[in-house]
C-alpha positions as CSV (number, residue, x, y, z in Angstrom):
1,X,6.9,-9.7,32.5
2,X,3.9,-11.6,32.2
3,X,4.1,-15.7,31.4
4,X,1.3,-16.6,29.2
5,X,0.4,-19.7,26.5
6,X,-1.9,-20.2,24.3
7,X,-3.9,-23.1,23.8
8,X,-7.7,-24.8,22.9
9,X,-10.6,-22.8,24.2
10,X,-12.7,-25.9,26.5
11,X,-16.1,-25.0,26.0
12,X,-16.9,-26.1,29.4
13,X,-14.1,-24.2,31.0
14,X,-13.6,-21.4,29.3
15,X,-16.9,-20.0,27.9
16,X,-17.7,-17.2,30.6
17,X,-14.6,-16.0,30.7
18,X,-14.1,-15.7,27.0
19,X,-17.9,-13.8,27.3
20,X,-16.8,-12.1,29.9
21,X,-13.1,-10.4,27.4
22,X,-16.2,-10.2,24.4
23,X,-18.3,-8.1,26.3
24,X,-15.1,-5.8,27.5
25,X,-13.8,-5.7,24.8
26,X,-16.0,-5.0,21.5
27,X,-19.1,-3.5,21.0
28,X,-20.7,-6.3,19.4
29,X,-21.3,-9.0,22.2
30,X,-22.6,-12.5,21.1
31,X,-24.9,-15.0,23.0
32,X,-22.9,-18.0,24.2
33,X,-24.4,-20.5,21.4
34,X,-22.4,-18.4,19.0
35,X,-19.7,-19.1,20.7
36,X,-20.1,-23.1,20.8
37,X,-21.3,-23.2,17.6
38,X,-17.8,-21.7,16.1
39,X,-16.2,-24.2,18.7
40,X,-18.1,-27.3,17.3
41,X,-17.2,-26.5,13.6
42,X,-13.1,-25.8,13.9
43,X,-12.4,-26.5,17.4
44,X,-8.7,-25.9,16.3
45,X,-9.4,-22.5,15.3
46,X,-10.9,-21.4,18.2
47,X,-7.8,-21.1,21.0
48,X,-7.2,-18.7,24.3
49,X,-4.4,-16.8,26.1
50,X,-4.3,-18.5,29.7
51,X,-2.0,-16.3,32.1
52,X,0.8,-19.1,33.6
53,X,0.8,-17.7,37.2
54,X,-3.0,-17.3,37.9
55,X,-4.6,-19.2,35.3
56,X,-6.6,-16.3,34.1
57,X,-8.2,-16.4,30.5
58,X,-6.4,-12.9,28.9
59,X,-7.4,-13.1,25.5
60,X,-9.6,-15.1,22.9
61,X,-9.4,-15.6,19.0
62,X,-12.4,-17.7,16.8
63,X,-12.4,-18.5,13.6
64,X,-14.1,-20.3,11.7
65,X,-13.7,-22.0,7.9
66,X,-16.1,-20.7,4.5
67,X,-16.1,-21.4,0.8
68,X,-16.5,-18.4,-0.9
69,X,-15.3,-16.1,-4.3
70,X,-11.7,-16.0,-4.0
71,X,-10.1,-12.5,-3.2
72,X,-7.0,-13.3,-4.9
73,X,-8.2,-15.2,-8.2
74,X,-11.3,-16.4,-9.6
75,X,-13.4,-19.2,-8.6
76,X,-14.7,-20.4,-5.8
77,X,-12.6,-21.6,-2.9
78,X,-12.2,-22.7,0.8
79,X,-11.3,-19.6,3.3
80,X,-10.7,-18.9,7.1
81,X,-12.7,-16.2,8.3
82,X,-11.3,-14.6,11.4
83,X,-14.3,-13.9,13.7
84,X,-13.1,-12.1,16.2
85,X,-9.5,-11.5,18.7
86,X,-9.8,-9.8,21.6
87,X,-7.5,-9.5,24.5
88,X,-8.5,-7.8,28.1
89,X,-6.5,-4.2,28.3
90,X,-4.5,-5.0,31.2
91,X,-2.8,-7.5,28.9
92,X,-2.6,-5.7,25.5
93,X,0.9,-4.7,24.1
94,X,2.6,-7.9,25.2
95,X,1.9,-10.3,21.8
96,X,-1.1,-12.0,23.1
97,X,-3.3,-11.2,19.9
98,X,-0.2,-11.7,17.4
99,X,0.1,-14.8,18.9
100,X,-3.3,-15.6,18.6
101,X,-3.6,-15.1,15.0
102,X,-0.5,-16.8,14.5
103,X,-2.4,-20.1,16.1
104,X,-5.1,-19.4,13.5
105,X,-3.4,-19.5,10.8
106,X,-1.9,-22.7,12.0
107,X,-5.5,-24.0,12.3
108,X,-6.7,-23.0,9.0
109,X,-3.3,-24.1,7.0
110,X,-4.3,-27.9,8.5
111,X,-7.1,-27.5,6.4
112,X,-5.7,-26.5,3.5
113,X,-7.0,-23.6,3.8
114,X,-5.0,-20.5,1.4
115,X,-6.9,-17.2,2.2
116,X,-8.6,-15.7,5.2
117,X,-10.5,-12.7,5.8
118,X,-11.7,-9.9,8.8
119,X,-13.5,-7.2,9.4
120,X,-12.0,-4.5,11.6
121,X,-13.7,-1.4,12.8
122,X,-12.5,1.5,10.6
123,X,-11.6,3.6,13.6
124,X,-9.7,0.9,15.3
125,X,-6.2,1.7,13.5
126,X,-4.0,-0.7,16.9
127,X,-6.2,-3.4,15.4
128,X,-5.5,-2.3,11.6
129,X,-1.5,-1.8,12.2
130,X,-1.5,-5.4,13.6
131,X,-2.5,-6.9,10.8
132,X,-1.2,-5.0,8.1
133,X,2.4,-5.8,10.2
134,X,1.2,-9.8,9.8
135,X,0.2,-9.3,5.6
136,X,-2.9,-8.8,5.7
137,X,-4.0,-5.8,2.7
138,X,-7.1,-3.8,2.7
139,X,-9.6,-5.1,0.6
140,X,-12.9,-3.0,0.5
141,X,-15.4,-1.2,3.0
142,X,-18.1,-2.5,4.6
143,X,-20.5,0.5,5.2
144,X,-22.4,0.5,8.5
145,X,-21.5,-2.8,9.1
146,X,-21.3,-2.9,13.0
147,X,-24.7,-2.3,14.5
148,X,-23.6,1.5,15.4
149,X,-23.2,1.9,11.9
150,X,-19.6,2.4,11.8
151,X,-18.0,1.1,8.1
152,X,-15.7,-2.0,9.2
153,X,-12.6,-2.5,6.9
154,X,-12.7,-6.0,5.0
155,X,-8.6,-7.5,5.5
156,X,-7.3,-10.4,3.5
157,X,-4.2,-12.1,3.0
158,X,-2.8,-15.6,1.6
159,X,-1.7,-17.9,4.3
């Protein structure tokens, strides 16, 4: 069994390696400003699965807070927008990306924050199952969305 905890990505620890899962892991790969720049506006939201025994960075999850339409009323309101989880393969299967979005929620529900939002590849049904098992609904399509063109699947749920 592997030991692992979550806790606050350090920008000045942790940013290669969490470029380093990004670039495994997903298509879409960003440049490290996009990266601090999520950090710098909701620190709290932005967290990392560290491996216990060798220290090694397993998984990351970002978010980052929006005002927007509401998707469960009318009006304008304050949302979390998950940006992106991603956890190395070796690791997967073990809770490390439940357990992210469970520190995310955390985050955002210190700010008061009701409903969040992602976008999931429409093919990527592990990713899909794990939410839906954590609430989160379908909400619309987002045609060629990723910059392949595959549709991603817009998720909401109240928090």
């Amino acid at each position: 069994m592997v030991n692992y905890r979550i806790r606050g990505f350090n920008p000045e620890t942790d940013i290669e390696a969490v470029q380093n899962i990004n670039r495994k892991c997903l298509p879409e790969n960003y440049p490290q400003f996009f990266f601090t720049d999520i950090y710098d506006k909701f620190p709290e939201g932005f967290n990392v699965a560290q491996i216990e025994e060798t220290g090694e960075i397993a998984g990351y999850g970002m978010t980052r807070l929006e005002k927007g339409l509401s998707n469960f009323g009318f009006g304008i309101c304050k949302k979390g927008h998950i940006i992106s989880i991603a956890v190395l393969p070796s690791f997967r299967r073990l809770g490390v990306a439940n357990k992210l979005m469970a520190a995310a929620s955390s985050a955002m529900r210190l700010r008061d924050i009701k409903e969040v939002y992602l976008e999931v590849r429409e093919s990527n049904q592990a990713a899909i199952n794990l939410y839906q098992n954590l609430g989160y609904i379908s909400h619309k399509l987002s045609k060629k969305y990723y910059s392949d063109g595959e549709t991603a699947l817009i998720m909401i749920s109240k928090i």
